[in-house]
py3Dmol code that shows the C-alpha trace and the ligand (Angstrom):
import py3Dmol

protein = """\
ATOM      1  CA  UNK A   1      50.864 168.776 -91.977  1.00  0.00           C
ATOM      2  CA  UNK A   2      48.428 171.481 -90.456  1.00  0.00           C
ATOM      3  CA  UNK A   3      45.363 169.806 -88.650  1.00  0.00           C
ATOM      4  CA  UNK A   4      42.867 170.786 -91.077  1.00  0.00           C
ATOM      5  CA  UNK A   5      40.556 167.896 -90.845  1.00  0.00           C
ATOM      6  CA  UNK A   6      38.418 167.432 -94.270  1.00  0.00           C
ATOM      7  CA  UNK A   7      35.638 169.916 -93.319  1.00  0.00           C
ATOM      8  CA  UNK A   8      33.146 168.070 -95.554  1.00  0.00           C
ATOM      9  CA  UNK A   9      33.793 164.580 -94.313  1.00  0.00           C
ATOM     10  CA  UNK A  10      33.345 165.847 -90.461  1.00  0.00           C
ATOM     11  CA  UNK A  11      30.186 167.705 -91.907  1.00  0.00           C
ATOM     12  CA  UNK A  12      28.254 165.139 -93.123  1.00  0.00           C
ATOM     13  CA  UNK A  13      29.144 163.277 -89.827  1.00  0.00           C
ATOM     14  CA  UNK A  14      27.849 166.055 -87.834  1.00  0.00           C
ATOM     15  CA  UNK A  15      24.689 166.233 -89.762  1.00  0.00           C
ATOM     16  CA  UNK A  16      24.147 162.658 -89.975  1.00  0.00           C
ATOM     17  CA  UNK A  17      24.278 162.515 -86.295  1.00  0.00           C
ATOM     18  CA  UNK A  18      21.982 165.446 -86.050  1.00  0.00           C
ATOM     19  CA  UNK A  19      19.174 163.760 -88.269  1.00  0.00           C
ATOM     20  CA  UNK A  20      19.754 159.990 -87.301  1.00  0.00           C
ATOM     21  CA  UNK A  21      21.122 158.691 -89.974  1.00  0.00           C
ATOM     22  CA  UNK A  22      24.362 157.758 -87.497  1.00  0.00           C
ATOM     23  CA  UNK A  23      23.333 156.725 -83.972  1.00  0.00           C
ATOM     24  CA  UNK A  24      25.608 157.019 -81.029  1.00  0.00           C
ATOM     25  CA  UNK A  25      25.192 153.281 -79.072  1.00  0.00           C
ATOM     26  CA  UNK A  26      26.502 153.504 -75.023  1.00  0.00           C
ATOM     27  CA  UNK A  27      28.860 150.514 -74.548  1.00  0.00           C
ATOM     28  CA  UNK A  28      29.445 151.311 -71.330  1.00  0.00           C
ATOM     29  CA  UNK A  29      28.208 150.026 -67.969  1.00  0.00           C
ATOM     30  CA  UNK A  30      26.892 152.616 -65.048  1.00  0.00           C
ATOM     31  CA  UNK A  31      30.088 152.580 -62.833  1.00  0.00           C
ATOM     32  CA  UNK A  32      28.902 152.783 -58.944  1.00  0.00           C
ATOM     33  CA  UNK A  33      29.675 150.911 -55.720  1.00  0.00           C
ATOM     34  CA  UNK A  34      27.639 148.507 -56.938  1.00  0.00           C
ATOM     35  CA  UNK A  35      30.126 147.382 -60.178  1.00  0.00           C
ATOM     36  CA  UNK A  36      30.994 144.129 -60.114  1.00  0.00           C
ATOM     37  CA  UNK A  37      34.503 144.041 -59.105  1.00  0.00           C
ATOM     38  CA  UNK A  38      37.472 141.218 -60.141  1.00  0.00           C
ATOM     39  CA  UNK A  39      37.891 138.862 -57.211  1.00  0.00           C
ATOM     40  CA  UNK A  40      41.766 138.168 -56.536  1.00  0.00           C
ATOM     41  CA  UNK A  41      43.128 135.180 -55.009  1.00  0.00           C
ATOM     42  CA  UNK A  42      43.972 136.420 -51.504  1.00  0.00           C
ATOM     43  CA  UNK A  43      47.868 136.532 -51.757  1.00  0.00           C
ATOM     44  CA  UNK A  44      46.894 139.348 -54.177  1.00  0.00           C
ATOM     45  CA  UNK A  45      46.290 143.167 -53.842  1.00  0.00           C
ATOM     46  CA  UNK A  46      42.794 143.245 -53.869  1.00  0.00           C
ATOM     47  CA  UNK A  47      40.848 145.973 -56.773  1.00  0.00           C
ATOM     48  CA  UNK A  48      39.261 148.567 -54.851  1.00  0.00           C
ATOM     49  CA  UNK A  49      35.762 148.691 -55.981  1.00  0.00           C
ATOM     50  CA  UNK A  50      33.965 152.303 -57.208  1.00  0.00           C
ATOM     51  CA  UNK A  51      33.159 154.643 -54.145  1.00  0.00           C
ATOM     52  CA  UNK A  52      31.995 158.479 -54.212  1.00  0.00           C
ATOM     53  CA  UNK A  53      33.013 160.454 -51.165  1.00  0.00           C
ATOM     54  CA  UNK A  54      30.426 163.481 -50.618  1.00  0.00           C
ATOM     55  CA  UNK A  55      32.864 166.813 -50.180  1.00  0.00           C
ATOM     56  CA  UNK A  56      29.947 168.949 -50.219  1.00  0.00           C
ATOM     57  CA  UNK A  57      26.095 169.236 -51.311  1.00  0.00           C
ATOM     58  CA  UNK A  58      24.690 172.307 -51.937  1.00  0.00           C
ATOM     59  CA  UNK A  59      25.581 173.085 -47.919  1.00  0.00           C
ATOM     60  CA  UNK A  60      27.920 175.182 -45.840  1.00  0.00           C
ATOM     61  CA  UNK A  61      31.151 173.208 -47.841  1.00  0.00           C
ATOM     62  CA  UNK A  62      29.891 174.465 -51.142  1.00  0.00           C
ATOM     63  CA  UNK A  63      27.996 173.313 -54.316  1.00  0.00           C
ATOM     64  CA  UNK A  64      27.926 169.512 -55.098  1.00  0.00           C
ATOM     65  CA  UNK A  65      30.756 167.531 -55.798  1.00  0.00           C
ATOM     66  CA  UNK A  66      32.051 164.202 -54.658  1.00  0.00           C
ATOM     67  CA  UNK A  67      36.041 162.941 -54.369  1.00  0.00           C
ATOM     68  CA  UNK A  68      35.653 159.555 -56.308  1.00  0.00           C
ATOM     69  CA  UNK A  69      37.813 156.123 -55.430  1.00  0.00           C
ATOM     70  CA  UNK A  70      38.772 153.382 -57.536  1.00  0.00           C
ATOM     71  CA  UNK A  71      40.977 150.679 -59.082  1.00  0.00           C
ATOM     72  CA  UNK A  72      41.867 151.508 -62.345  1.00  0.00           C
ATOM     73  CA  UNK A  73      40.774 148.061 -63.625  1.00  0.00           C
ATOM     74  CA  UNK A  74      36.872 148.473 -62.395  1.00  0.00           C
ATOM     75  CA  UNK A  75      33.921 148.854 -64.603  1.00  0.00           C
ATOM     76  CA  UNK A  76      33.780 149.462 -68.338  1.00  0.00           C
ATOM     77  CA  UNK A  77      37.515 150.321 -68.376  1.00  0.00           C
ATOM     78  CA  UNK A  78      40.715 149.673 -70.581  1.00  0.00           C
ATOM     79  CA  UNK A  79      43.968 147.784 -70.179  1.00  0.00           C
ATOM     80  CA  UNK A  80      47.208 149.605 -70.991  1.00  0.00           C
ATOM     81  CA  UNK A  81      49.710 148.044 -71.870  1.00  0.00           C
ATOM     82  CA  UNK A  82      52.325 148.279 -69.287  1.00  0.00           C
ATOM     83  CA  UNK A  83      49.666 146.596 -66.832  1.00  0.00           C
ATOM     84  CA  UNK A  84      51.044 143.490 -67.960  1.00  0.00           C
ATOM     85  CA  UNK A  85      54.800 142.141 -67.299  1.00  0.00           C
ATOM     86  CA  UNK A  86      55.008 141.754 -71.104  1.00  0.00           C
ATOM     87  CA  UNK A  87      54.101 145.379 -72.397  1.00  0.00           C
ATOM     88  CA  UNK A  88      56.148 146.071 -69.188  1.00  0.00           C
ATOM     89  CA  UNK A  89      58.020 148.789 -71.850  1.00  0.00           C
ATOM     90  CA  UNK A  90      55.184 150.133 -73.946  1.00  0.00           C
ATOM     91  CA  UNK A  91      52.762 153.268 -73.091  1.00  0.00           C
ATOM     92  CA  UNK A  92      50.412 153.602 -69.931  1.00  0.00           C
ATOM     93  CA  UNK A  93      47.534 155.430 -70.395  1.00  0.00           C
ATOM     94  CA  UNK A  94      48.459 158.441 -70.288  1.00  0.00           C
ATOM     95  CA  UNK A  95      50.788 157.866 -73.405  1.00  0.00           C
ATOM     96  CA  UNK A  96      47.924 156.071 -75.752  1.00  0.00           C
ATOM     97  CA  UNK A  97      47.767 158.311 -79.048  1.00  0.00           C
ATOM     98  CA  UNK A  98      44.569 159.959 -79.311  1.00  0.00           C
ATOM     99  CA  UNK A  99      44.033 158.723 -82.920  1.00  0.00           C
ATOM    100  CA  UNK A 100      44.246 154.685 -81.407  1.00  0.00           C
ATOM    101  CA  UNK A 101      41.354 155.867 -79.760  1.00  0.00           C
ATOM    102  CA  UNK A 102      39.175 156.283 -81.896  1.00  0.00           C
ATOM    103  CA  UNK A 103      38.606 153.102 -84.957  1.00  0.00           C
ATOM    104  CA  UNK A 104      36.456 150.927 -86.087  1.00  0.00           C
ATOM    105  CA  UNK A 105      34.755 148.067 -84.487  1.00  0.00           C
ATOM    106  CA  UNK A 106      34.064 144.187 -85.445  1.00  0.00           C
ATOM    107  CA  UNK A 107      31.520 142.225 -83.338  1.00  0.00           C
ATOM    108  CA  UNK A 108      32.231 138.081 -83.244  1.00  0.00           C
ATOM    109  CA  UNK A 109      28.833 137.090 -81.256  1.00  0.00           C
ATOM    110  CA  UNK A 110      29.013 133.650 -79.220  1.00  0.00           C
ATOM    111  CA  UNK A 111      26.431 133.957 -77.191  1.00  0.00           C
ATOM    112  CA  UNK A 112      24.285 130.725 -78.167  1.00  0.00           C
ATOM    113  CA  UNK A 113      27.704 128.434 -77.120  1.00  0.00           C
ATOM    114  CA  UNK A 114      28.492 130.607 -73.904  1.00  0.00           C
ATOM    115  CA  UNK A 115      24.513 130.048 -72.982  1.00  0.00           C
ATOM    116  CA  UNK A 116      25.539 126.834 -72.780  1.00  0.00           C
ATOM    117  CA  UNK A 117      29.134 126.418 -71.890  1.00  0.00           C
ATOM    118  CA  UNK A 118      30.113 129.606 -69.671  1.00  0.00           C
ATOM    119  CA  UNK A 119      33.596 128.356 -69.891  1.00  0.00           C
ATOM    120  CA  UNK A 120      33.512 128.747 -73.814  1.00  0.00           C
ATOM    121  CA  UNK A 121      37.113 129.378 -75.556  1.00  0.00           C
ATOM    122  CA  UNK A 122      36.606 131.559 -78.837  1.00  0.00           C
ATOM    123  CA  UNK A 123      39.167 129.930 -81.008  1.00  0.00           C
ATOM    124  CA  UNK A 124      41.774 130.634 -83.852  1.00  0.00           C
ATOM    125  CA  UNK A 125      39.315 128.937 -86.334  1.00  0.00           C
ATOM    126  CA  UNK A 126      36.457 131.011 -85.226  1.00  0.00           C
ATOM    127  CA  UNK A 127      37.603 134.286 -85.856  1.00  0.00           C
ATOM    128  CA  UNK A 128      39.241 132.867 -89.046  1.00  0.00           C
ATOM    129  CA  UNK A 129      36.062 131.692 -90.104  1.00  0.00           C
ATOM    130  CA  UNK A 130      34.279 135.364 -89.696  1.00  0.00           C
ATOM    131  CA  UNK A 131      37.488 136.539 -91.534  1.00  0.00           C
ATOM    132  CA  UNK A 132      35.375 134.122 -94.838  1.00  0.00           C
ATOM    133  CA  UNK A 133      32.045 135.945 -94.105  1.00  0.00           C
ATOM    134  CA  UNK A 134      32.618 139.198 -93.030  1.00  0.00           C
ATOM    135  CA  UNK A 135      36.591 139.968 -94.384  1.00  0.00           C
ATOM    136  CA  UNK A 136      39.817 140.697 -92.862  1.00  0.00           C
ATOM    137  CA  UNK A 137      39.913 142.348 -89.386  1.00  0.00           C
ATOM    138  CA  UNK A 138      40.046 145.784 -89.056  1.00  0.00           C
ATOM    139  CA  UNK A 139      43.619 148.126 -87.434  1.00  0.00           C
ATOM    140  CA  UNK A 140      40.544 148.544 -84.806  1.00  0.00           C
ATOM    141  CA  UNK A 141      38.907 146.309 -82.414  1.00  0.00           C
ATOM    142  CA  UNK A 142      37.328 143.230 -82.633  1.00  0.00           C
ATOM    143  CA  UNK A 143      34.352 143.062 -79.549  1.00  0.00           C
ATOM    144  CA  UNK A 144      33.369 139.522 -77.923  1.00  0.00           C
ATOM    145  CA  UNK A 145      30.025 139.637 -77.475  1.00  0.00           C
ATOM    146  CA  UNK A 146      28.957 136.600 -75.334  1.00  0.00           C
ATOM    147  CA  UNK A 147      25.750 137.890 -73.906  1.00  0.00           C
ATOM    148  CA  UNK A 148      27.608 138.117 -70.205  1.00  0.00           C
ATOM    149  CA  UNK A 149      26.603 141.647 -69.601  1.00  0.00           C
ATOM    150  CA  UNK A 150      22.896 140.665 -68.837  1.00  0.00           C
ATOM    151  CA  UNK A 151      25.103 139.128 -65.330  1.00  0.00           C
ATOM    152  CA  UNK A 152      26.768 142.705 -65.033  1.00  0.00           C
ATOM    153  CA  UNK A 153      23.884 143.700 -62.609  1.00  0.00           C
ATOM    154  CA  UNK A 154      25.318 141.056 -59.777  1.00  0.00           C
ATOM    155  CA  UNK A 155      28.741 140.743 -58.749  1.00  0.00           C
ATOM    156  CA  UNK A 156      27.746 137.037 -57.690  1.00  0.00           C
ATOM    157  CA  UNK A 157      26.416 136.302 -61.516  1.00  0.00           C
ATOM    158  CA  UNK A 158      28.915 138.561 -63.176  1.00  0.00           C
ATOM    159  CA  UNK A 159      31.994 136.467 -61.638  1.00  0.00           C
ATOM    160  CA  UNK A 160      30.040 133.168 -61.788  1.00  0.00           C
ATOM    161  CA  UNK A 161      33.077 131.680 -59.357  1.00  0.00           C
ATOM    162  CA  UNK A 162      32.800 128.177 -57.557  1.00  0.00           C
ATOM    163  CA  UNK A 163      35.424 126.330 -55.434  1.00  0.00           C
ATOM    164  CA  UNK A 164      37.553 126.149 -58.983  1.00  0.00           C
ATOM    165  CA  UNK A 165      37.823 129.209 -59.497  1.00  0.00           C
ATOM    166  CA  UNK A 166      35.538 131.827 -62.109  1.00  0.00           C
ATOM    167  CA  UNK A 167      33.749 130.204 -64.842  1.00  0.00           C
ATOM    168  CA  UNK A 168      33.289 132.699 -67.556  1.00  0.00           C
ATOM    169  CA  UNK A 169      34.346 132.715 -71.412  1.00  0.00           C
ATOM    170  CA  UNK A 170      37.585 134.141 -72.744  1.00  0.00           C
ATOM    171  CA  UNK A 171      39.851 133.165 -76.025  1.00  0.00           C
ATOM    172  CA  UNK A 172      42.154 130.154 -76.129  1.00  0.00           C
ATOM    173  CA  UNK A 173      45.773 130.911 -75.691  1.00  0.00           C
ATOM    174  CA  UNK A 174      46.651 130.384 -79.838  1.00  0.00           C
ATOM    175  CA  UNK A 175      43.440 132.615 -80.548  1.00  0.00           C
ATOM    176  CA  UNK A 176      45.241 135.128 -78.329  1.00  0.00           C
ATOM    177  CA  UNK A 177      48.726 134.679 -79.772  1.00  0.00           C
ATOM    178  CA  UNK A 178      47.190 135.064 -83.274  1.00  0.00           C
ATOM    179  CA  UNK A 179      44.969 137.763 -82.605  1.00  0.00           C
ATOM    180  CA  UNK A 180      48.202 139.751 -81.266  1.00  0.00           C
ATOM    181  CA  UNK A 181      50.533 139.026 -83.685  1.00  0.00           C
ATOM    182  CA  UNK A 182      49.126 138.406 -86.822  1.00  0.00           C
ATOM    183  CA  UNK A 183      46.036 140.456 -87.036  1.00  0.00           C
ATOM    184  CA  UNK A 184      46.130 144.073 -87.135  1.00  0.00           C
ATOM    185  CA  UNK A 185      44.221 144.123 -84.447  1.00  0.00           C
ATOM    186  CA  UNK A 186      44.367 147.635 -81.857  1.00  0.00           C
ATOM    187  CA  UNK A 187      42.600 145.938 -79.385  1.00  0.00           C
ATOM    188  CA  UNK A 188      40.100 143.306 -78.066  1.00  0.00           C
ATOM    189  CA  UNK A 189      36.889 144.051 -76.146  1.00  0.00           C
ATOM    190  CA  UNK A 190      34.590 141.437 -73.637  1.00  0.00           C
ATOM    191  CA  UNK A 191      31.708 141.647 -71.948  1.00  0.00           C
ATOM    192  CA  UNK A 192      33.209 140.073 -69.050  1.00  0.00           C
ATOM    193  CA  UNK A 193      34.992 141.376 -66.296  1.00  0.00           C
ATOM    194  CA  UNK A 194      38.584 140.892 -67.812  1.00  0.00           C
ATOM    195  CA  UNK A 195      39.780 140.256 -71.447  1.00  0.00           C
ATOM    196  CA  UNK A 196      40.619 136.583 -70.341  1.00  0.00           C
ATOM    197  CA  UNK A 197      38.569 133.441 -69.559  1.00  0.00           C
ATOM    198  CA  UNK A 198      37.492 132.894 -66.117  1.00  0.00           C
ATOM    199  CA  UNK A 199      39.708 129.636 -65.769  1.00  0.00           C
ATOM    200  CA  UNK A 200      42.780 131.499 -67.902  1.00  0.00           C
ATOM    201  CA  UNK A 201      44.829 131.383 -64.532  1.00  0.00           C
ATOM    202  CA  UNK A 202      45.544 128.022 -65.409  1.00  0.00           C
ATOM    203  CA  UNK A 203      46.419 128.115 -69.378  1.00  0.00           C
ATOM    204  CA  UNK A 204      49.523 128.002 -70.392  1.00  0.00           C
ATOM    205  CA  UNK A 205      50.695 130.918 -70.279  1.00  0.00           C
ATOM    206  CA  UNK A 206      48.611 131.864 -68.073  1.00  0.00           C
ATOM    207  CA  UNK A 207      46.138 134.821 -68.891  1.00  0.00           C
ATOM    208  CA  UNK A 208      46.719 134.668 -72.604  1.00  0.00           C
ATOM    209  CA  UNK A 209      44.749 137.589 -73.372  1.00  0.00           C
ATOM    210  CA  UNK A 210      46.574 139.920 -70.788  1.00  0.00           C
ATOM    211  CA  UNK A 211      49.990 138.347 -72.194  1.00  0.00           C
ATOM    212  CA  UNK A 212      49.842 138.460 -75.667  1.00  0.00           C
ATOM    213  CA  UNK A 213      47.875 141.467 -76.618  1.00  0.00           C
ATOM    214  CA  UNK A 214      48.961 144.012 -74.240  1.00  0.00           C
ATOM    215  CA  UNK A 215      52.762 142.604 -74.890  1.00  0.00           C
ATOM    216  CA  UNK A 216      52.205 143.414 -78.654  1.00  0.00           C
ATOM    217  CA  UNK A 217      51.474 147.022 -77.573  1.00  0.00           C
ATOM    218  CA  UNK A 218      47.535 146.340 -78.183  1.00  0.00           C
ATOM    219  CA  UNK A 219      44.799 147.366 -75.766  1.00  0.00           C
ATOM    220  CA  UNK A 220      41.799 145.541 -74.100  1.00  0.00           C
ATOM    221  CA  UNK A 221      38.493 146.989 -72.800  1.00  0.00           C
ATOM    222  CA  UNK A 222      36.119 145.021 -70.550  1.00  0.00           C
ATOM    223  CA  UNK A 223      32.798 145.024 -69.406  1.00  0.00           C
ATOM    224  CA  UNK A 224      31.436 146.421 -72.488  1.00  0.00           C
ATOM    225  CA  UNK A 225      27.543 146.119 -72.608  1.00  0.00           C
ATOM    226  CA  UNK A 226      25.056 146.859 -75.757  1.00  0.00           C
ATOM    227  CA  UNK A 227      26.657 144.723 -78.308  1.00  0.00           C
ATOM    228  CA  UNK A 228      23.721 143.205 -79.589  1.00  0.00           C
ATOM    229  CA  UNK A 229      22.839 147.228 -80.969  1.00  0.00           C
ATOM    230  CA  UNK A 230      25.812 147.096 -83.242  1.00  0.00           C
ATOM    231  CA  UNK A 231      26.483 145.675 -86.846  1.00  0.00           C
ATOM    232  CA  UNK A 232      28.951 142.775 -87.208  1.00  0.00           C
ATOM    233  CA  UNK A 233      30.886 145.314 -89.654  1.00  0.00           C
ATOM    234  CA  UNK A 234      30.958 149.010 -89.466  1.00  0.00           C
ATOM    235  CA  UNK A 235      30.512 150.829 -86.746  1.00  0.00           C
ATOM    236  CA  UNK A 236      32.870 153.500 -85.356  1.00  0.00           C
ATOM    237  CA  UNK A 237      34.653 152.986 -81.515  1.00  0.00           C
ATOM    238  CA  UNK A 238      35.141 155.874 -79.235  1.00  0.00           C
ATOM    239  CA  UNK A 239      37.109 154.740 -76.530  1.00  0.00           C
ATOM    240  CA  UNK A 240      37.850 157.587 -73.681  1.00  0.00           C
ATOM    241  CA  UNK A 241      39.865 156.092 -70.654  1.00  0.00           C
ATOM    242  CA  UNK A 242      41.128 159.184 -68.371  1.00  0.00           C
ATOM    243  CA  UNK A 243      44.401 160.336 -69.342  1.00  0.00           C
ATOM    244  CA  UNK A 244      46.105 159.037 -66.328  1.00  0.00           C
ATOM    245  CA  UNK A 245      49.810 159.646 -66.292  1.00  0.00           C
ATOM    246  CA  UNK A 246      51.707 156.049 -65.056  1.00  0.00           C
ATOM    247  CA  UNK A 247      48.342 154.297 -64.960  1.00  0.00           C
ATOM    248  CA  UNK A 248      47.573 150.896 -65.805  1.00  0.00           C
ATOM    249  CA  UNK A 249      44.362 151.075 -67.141  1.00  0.00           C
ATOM    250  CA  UNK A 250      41.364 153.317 -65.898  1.00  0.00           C
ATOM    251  CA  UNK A 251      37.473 153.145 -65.988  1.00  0.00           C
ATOM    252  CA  UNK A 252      36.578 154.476 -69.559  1.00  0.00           C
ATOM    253  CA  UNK A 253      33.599 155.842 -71.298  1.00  0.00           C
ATOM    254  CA  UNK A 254      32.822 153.279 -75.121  1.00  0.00           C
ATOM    255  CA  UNK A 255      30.497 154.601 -77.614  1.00  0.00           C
ATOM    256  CA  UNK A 256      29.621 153.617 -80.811  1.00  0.00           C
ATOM    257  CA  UNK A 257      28.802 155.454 -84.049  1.00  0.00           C
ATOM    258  CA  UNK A 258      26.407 152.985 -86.099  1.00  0.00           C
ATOM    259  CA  UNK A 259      25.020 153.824 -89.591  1.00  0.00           C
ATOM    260  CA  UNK A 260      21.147 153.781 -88.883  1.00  0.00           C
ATOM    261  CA  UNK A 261      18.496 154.421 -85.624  1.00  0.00           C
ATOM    262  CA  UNK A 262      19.248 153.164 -82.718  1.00  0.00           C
TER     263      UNK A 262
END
"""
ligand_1 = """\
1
MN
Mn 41.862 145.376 -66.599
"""
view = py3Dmol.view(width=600, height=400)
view.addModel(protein, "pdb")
view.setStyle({"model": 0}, {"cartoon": {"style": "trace"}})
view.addModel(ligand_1, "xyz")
view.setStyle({"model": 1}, {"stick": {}})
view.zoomTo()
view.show()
């Protein structure tokens, strides 16, 4: 087939997004030394947090430009699958087909029960019961929105960690099995600082989220902010991670195309 995209359809896009009609929503969070950063148990490699090194500025070294460091996993950013032992097989980031990148988005909103319980499991039955209302989940993503990112200013309320351990909301480890398996599902998006529950180092298996959805070759993004501006149905993900060959994961620009002002 020659790439001859249907000049009409694209078009009317391009005009709609000229006039309005579509709005492009910023999922992403600003990504500086500041970002909240995953806090490992100490055996464990710790995740080098954003930094910009200043190679020159508009001085003797030349015009302004930085070197930048960081783990691939800090920040609005997206799992690959070989980051986990069970997609140990499948594609890094590098190898993530453009058109996976780029599908539509559900939105399952918790926030009232995380408000109250931080440690809040979405469940199976949850999802199954916006399946009723809303119909069948899309080969896109569906997006967590828990209210979490109003934390994502302070790494101390982001990570919301006491002598147990974090205490912030994830999916229960059926909801993940299901939502890998059975749903055609590309990936699953959180507010959070990871796809799983704060406490998941303890379910069984641990970190279902990480186990089950990257091991079925499906994709997580994290830290996602702005998910009260979307629909429940409808809108379009554009999910840009940097096309790192071998990597894990990297930090990653989301937008959203939504029908409608902003
Ligand atoms: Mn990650």
């Amino acid at each position: 087939m020659p790439l001859s995209p249907d000049a009409g359809t694209l078009s009317a896009l391009a005009s709609a997004l000229a006039d309005g009609t579509v709005s492009v929503i910023e999922l992403t969070a600003p990504l500086s030394s500041d970002t909240p950063v995953l806090d490992l148990p100490p055996d464990m490699a710790p995740i080098p947090r954003f930094r910009l090194e200043e190679l020159a500025n508009h001085d003797e070294r030349g015009p302004y430009q930085n070197g930048i460091h960081t783990g691939e996993h800090v920040g609005t950013h997206f799992d690959a699958p070989i980051h986990w032992i069970t997609g140990l097989h499948l594609e890094d980031v590098a190898s993530v087909p453009p058109a996976r990148l780029v599908a539509p988005a559900v939105v399952i909103d918790r926030t009232d029960a995380v408000a109250e319980n931080p440690d809040f499991l979405l469940r199976r039955e949850d999802v199954e019961e916006w399946q009723r209302e809303h119909g069948p989940l899309p080969a896109g993503w569906l997006l967590y929105r828990t209210g979490w990112s109003a934390r994502s200013h302070d790494q101390k309320l982001f990570l919301n960690a006491d002598e147990n351990g974090p205490h912030t909301p994830g999916v229960d480890p059926e909801c993940a099995r299901w939502l890998a398996e059975e749903t055609p599902l590309l990936g699953f998006g959180v507010e959070t600082v990871g796809t799983d529950a704060g406490q998941a180092f303890g379910f069984e298996p641990a970190f279902p989220a990480h186990s089950y959805l990257l091991g079925a070759g499906k994709y997580g993004i994290t830290q996602l902010q702005n998910l009260h501006l979307l629909p429940v149905t409808g809108a379009v993900l554009i999910v840009a991670p940097l096309r790192i060959v071998g990597g894990s994961g990297s930090p990653a620009r989301v937008l959203a195309l939504v029908e409608g002002g902003a």
